[in-house]
C-alpha positions as CSV (number, residue, x, y, z in Angstrom):
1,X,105.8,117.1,96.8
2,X,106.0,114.7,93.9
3,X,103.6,114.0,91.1
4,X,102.2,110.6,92.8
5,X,101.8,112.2,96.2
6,X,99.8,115.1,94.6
7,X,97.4,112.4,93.0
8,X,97.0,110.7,95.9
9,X,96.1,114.0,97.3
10,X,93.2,114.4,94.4
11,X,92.2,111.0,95.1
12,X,91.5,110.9,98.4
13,X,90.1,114.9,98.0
14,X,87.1,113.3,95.5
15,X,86.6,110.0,97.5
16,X,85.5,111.9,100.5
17,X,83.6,114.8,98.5
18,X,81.7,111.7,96.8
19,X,81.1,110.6,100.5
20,X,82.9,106.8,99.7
21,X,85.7,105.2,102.5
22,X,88.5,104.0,101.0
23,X,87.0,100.2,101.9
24,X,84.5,101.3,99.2
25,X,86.7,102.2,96.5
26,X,88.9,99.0,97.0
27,X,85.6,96.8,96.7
28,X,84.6,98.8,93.7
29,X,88.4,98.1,92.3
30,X,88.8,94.7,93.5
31,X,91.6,95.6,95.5
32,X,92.8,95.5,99.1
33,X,92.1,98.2,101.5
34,X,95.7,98.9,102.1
35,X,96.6,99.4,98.5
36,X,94.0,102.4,98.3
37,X,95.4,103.5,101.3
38,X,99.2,103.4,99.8
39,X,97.7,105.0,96.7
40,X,96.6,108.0,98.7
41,X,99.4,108.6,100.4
42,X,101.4,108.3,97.5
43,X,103.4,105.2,98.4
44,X,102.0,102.9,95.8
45,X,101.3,103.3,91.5
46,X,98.1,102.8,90.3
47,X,97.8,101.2,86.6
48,X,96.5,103.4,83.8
49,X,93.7,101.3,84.0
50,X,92.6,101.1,87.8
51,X,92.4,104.8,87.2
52,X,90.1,105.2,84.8
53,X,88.0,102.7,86.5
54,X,88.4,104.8,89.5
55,X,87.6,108.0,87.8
56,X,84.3,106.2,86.6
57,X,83.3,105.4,90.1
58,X,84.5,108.9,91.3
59,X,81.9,110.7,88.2
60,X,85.5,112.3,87.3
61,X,87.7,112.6,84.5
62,X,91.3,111.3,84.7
63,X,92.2,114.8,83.9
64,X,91.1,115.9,87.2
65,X,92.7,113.6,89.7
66,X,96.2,113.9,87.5
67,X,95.7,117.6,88.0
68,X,98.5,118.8,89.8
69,X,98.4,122.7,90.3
């Protein structure tokens, strides 16, 4: 399983544990639906800085959705 794959996997694993759909996330982001959906299933990059801003509206550090163990 690759590195984006696995943080898609972290991604989606705090989004539903903070109880948001991925509709939420993209409004949050300003971003489409589908390109959250891509993200979680690895198919698409996120910039350094759409993460951080998701990690702010996840209450997580980056550190945690880049973990990869």
């Amino acid at each position: 399983m690759s590195r984006l794959d696995l943080l898609g996997q972290n991604i989606r694993k705090y989004r539903k544990a903070k109880g948001l759909r991925q509709v939420d996330i993209a409004i949050a982001l300003d971003c489409t639906y589908e390109f959250i959906c891509k993200i979680e299933h690895g198919q698409r990059y996120i910039s350094l800085r759409k993460l951080f801003e998701l990690a702010d509206i996840l209450n997580v550090d980056v550190k945690d959705l880049m973990d990869f163990k």
